[in-house]
C-alpha positions as protocol buffer text, in pm:
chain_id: "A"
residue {
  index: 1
  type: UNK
  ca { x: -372 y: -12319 z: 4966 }
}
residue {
  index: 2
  type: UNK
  ca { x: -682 y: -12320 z: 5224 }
}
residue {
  index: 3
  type: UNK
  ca { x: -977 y: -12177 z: 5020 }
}
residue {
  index: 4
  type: UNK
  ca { x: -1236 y: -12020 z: 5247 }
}
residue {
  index: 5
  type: UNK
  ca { x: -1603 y: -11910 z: 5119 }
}
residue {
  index: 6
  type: UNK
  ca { x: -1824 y: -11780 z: 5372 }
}
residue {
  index: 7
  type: UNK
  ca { x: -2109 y: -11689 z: 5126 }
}
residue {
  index: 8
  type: UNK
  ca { x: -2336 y: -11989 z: 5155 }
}
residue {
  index: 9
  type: UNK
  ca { x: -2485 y: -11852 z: 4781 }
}
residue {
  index: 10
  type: UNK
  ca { x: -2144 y: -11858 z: 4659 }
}
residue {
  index: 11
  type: UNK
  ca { x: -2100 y: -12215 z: 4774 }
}
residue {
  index: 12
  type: UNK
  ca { x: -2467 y: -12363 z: 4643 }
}
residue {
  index: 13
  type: UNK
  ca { x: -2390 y: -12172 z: 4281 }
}
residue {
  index: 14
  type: UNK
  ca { x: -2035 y: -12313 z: 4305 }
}
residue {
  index: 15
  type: UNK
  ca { x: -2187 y: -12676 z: 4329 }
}
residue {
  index: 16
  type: UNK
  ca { x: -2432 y: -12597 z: 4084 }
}
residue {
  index: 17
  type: UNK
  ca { x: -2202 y: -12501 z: 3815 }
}
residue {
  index: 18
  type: UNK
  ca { x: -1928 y: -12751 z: 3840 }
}
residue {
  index: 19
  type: UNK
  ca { x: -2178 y: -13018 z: 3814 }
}
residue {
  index: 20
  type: UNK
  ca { x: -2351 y: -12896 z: 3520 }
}
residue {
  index: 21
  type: UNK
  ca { x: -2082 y: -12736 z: 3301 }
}
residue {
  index: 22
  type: UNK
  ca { x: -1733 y: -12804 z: 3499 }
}
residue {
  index: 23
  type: UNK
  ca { x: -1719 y: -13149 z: 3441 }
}
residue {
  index: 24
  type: UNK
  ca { x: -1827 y: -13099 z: 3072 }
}
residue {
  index: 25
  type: UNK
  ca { x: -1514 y: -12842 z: 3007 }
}
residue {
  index: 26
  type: UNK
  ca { x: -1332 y: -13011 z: 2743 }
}
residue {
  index: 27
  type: UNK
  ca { x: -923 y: -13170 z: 2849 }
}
residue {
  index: 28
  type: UNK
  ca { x: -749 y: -12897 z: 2665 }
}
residue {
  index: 29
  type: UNK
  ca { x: -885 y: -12635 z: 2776 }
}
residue {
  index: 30
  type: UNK
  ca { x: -682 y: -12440 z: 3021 }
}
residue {
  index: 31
  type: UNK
  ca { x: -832 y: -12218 z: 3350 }
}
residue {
  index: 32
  type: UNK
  ca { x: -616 y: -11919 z: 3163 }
}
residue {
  index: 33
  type: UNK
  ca { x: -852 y: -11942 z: 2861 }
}
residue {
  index: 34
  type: UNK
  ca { x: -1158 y: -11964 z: 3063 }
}
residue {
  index: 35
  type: UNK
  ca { x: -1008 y: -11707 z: 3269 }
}
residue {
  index: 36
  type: UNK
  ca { x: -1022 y: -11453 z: 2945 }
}
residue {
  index: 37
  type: UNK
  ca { x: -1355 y: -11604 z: 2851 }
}
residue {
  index: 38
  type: UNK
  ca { x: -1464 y: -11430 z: 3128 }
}
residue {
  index: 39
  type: UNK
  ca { x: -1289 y: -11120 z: 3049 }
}
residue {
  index: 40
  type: UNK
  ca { x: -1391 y: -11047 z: 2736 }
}
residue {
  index: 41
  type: UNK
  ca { x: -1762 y: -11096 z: 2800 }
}
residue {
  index: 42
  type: UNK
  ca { x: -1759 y: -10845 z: 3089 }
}
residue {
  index: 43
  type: UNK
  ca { x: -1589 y: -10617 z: 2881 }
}
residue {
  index: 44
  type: UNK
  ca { x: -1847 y: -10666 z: 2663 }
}
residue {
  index: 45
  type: UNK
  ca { x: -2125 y: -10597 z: 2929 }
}
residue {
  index: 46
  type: UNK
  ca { x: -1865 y: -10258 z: 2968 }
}
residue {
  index: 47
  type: UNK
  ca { x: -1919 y: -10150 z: 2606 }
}
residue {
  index: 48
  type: UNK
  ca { x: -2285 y: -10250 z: 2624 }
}
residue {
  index: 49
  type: UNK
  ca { x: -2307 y: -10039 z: 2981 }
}
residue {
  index: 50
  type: UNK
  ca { x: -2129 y: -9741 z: 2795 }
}
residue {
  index: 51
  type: UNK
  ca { x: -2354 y: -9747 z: 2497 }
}
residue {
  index: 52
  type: UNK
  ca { x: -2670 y: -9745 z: 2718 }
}
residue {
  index: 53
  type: UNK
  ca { x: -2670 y: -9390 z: 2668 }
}
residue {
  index: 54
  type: UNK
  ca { x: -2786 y: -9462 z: 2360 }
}
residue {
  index: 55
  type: UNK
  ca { x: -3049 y: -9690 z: 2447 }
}
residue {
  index: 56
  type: UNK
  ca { x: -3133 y: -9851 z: 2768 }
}
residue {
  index: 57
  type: UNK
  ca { x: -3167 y: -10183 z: 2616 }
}
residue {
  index: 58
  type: UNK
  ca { x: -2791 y: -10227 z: 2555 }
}
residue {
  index: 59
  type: UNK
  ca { x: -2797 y: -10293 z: 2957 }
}
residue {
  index: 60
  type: UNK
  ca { x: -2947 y: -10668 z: 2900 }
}
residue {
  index: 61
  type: UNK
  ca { x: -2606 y: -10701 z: 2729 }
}
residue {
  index: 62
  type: UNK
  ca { x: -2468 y: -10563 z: 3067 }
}
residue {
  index: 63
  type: UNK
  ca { x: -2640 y: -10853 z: 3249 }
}
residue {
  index: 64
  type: UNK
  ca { x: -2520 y: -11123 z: 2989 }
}
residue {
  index: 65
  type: UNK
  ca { x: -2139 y: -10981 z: 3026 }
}
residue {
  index: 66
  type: UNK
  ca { x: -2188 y: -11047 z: 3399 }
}
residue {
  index: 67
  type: UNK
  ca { x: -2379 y: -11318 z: 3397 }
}
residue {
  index: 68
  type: UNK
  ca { x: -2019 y: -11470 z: 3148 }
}
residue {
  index: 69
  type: UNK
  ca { x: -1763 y: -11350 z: 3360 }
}
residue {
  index: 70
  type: UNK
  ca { x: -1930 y: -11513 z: 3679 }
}
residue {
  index: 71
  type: UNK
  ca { x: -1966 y: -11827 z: 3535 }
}
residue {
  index: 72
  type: UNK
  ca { x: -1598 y: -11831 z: 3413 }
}
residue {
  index: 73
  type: UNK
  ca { x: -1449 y: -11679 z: 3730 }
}
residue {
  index: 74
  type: UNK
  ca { x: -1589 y: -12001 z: 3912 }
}
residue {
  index: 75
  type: UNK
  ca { x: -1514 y: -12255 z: 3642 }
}
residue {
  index: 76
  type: UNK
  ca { x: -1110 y: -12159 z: 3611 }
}
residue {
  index: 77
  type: UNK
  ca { x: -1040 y: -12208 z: 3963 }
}
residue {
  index: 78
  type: UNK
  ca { x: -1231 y: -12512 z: 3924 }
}
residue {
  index: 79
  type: UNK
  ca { x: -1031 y: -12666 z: 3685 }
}
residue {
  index: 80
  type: UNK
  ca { x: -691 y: -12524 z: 3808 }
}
residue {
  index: 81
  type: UNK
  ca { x: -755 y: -12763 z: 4111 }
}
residue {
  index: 82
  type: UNK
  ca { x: -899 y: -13076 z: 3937 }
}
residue {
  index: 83
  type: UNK
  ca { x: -663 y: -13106 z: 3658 }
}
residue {
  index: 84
  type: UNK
  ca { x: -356 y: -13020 z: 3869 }
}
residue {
  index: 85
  type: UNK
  ca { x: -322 y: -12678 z: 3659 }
}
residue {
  index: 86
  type: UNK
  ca { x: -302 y: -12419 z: 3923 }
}
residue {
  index: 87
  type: UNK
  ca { x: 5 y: -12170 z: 3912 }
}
residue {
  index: 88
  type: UNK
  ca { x: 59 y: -11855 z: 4069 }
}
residue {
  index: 89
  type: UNK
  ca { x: 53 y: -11650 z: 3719 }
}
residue {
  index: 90
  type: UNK
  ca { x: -315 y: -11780 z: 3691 }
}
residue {
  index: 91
  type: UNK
  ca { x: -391 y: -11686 z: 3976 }
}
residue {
  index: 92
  type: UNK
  ca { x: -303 y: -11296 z: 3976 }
}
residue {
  index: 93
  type: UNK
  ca { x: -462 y: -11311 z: 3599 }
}
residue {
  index: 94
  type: UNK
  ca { x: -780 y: -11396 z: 3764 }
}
residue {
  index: 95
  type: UNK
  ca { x: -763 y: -11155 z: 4005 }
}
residue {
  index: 96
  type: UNK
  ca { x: -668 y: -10872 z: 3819 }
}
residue {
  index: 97
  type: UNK
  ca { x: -920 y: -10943 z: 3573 }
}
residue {
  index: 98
  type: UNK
  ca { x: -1219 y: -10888 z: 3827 }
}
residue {
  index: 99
  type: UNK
  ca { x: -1076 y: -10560 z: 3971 }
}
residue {
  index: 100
  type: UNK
  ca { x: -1055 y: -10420 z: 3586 }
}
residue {
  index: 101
  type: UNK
  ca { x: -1406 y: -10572 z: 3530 }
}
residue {
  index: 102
  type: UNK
  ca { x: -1627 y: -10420 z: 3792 }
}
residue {
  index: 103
  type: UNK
  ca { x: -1412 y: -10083 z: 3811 }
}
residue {
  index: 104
  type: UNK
  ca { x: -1445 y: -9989 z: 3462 }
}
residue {
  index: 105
  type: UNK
  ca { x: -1819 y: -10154 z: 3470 }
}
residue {
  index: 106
  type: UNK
  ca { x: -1898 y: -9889 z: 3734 }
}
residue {
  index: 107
  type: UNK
  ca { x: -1697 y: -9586 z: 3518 }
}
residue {
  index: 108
  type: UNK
  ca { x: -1951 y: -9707 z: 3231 }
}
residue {
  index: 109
  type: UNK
  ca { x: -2265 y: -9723 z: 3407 }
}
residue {
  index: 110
  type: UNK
  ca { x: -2159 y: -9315 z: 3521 }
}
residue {
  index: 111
  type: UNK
  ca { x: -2020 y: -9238 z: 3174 }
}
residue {
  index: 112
  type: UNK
  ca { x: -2411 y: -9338 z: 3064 }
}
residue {
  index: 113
  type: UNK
  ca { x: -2596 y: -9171 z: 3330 }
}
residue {
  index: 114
  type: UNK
  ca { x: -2757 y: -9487 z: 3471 }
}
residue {
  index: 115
  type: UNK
  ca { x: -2530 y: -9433 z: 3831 }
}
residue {
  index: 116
  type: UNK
  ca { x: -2460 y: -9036 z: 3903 }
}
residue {
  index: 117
  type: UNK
  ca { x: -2084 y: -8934 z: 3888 }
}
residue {
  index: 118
  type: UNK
  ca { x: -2032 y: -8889 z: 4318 }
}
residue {
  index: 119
  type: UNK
  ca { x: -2216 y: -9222 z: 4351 }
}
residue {
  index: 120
  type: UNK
  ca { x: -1922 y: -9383 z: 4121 }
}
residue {
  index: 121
  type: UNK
  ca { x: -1641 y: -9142 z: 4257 }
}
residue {
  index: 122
  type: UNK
  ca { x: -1735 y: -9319 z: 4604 }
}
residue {
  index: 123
  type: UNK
  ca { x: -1749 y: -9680 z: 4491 }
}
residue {
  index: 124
  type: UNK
  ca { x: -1479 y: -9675 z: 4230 }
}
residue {
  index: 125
  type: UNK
  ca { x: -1189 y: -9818 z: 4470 }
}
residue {
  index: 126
  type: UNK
  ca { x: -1385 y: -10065 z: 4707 }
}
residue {
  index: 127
  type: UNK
  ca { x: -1370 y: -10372 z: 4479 }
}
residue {
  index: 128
  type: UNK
  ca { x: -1000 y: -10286 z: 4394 }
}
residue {
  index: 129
  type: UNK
  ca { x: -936 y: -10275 z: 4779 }
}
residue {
  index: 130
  type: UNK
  ca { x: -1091 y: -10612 z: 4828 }
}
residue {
  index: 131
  type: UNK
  ca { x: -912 y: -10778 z: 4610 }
}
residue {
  index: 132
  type: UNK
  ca { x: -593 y: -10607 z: 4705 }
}
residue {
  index: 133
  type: UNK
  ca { x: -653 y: -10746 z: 5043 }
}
residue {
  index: 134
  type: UNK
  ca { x: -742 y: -11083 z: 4919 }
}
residue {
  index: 135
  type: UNK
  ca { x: -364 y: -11127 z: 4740 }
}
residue {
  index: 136
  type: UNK
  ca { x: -216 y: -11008 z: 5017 }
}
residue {
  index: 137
  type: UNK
  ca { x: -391 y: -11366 z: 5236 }
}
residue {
  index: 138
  type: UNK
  ca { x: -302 y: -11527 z: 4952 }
}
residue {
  index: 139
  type: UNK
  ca { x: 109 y: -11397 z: 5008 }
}
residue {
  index: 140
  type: UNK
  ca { x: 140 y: -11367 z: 5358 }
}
residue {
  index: 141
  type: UNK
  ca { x: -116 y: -11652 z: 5480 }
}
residue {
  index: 142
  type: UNK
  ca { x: -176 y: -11909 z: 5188 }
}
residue {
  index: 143
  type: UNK
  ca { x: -528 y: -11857 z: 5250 }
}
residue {
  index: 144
  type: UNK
  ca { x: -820 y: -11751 z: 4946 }
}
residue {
  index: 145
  type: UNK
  ca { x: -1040 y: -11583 z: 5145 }
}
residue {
  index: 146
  type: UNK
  ca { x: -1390 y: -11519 z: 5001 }
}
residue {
  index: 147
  type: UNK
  ca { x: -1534 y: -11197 z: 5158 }
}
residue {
  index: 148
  type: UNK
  ca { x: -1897 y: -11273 z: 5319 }
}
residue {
  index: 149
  type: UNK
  ca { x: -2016 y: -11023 z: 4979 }
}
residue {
  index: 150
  type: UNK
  ca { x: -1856 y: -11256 z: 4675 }
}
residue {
  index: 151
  type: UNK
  ca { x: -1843 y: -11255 z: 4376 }
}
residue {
  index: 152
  type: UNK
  ca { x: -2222 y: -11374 z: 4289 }
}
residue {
  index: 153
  type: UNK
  ca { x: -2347 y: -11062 z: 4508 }
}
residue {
  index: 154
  type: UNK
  ca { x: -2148 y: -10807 z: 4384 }
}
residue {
  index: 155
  type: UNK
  ca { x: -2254 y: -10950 z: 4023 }
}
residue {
  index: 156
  type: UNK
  ca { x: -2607 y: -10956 z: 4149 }
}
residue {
  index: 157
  type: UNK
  ca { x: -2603 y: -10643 z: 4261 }
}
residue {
  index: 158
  type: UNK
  ca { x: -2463 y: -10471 z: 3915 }
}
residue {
  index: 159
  type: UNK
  ca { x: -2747 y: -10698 z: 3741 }
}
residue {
  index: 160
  type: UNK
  ca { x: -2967 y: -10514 z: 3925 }
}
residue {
  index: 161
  type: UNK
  ca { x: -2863 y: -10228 z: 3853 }
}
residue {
  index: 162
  type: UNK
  ca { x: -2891 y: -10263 z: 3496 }
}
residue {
  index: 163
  type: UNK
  ca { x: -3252 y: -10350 z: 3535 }
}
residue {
  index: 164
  type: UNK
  ca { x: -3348 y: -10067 z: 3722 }
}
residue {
  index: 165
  type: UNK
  ca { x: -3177 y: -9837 z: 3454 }
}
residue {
  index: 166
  type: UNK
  ca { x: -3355 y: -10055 z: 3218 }
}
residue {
  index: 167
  type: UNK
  ca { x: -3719 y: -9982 z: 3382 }
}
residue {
  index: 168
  type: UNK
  ca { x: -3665 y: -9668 z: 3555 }
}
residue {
  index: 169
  type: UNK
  ca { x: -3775 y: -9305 z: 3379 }
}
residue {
  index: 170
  type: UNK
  ca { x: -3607 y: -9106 z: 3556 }
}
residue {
  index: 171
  type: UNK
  ca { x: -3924 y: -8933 z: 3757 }
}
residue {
  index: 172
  type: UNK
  ca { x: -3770 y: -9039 z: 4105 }
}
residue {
  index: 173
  type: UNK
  ca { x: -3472 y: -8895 z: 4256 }
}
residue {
  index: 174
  type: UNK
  ca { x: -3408 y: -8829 z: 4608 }
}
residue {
  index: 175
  type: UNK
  ca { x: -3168 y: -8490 z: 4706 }
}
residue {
  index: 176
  type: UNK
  ca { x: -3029 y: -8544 z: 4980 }
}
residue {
  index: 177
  type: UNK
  ca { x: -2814 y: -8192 z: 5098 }
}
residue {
  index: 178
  type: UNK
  ca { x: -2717 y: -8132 z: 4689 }
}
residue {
  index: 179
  type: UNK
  ca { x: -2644 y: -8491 z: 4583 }
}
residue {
  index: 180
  type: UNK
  ca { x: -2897 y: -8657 z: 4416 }
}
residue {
  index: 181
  type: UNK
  ca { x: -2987 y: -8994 z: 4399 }
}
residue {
  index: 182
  type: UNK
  ca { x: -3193 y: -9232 z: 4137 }
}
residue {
  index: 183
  type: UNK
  ca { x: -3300 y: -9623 z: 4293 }
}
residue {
  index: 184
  type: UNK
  ca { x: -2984 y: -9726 z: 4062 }
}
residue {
  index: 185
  type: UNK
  ca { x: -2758 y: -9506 z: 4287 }
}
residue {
  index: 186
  type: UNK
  ca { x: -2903 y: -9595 z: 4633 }
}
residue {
  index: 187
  type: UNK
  ca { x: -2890 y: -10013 z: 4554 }
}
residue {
  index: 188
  type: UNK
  ca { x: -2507 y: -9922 z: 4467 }
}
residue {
  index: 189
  type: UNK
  ca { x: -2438 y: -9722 z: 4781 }
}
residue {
  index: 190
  type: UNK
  ca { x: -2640 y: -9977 z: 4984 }
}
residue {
  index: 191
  type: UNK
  ca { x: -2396 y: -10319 z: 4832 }
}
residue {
  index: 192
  type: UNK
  ca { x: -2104 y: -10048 z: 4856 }
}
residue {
  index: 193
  type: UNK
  ca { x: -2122 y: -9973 z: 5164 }
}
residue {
  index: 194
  type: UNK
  ca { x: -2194 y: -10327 z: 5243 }
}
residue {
  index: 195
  type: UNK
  ca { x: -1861 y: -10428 z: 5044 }
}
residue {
  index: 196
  type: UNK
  ca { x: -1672 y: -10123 z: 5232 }
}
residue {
  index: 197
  type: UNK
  ca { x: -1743 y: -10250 z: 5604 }
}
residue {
  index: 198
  type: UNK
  ca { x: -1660 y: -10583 z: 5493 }
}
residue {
  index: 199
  type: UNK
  ca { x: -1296 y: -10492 z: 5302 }
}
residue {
  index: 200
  type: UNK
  ca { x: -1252 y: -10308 z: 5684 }
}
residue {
  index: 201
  type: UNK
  ca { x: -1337 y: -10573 z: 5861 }
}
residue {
  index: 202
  type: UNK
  ca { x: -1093 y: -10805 z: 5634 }
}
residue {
  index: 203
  type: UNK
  ca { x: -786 y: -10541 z: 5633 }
}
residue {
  index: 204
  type: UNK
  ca { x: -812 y: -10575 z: 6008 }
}
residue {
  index: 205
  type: UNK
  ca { x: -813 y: -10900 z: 6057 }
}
residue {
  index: 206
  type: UNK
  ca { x: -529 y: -10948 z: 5842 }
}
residue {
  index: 207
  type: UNK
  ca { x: -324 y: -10691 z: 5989 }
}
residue {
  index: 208
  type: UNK
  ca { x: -394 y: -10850 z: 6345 }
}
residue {
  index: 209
  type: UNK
  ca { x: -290 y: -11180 z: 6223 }
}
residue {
  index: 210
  type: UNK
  ca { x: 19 y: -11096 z: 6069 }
}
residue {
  index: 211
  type: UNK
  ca { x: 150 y: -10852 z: 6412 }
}
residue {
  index: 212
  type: UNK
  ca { x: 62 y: -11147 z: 6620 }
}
residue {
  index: 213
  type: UNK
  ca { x: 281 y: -11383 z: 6404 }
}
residue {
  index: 214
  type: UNK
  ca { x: 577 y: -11095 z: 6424 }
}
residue {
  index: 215
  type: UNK
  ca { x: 546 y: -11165 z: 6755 }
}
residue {
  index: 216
  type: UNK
  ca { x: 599 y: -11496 z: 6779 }
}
């Protein structure tokens, strides 16, 4: 399968990581495992993001749930290839994984008041929609295509989130025609709608592709 990563920070972190720790992985562990490594620290960063109602602090446990299922949802794929262990099953495991992770991760950041309800109504589906169009290249093209926003930006961009909820008071809002909006709410909206033009742009090209080979 052609794997294509526009995202030249995706790429350098990539590098970074499979020199460091990928190589150090120990033989029997499996991409599967690391796979739901991943999974349970970001739901842990979930729980953390859902209990920051109670205090703010529980969002550095936000950051450290992302900060595990990044590393992990580079490292599997990483040793799928090298050690010959990649399989379809893996695959949609990994996938389905990161849709649960940053949906329910933006349902807990609402549930805890550090993103406003509308703001999460809005972004709730994009990520799910991205990688929905990313299995279907995988199916109909045999092509993992990276979108230009990855992984490591849509991770950076919920990191900071949680350290604006972390900092911010609450004594800056902006109301714009009823809907109001905190800094944590307008950095979401501003990746979101980043990650919405960019699942567009993807769906069409895909859809192009695929009439044009009909046609042949």
């Amino acid at each position: 399968m052609k794997k294509i990563i526009p995202s030249r920070l995706e790429t350098g972190v990539q590098k970074i990581l499979y020199r460091t720790i990928g190589q150090r992985i120990p033989a029997h562990v499996t991409p599967n495992q690391i796979t739901l490594i991943g999974a349970l620290g970001g739901f842990a960063g979930i729980v953390c993001a859902a209990l920051s109602s109670l205090s703010r602090w529980f969002l550095a446990g936000t950051i450290c749930g992302l900060v595990c299922h990044l590393i992990c949802d580079d490292l599997d794929g990483y040793v799928a290839r090298t050690r010959n262990m990649s399989s379809r099953a893996g695959g949609y495991f990994d996938l389905l994984t990161d849709i649960l992770h940053i949906t329910y991760l933006i349902i807990a950041l609402a549930f805890a008041g550090v993103i406003h309800l509308h703001v999460a109504i809005l972004m709730v589906p994009v990520y799910a929609l991205l990688m929905f169009t990313a299995m279907n290249y995988i199916l109909h093209l045999d092509e993992f295509l990276f979108p230009r926003l990855g992984p490591i930006e849509t991770h950076l961009f919920f990191a900071l989130v949680c350290v604006i909820g972390i900092v911010y008071r609450g004594d800056w809002t902006i109301d714009f025609y009823g809907f109001v909006c905190s800094p944590a709410d307008i950095i979401v909206l501003a990746g979101g709608g980043l990650m919405y033009y960019e699942m567009i742009r993807l769906q069409v090209q895909l859809f192009r592709r695929l009439r044009q080979d009909d046609e042949k």
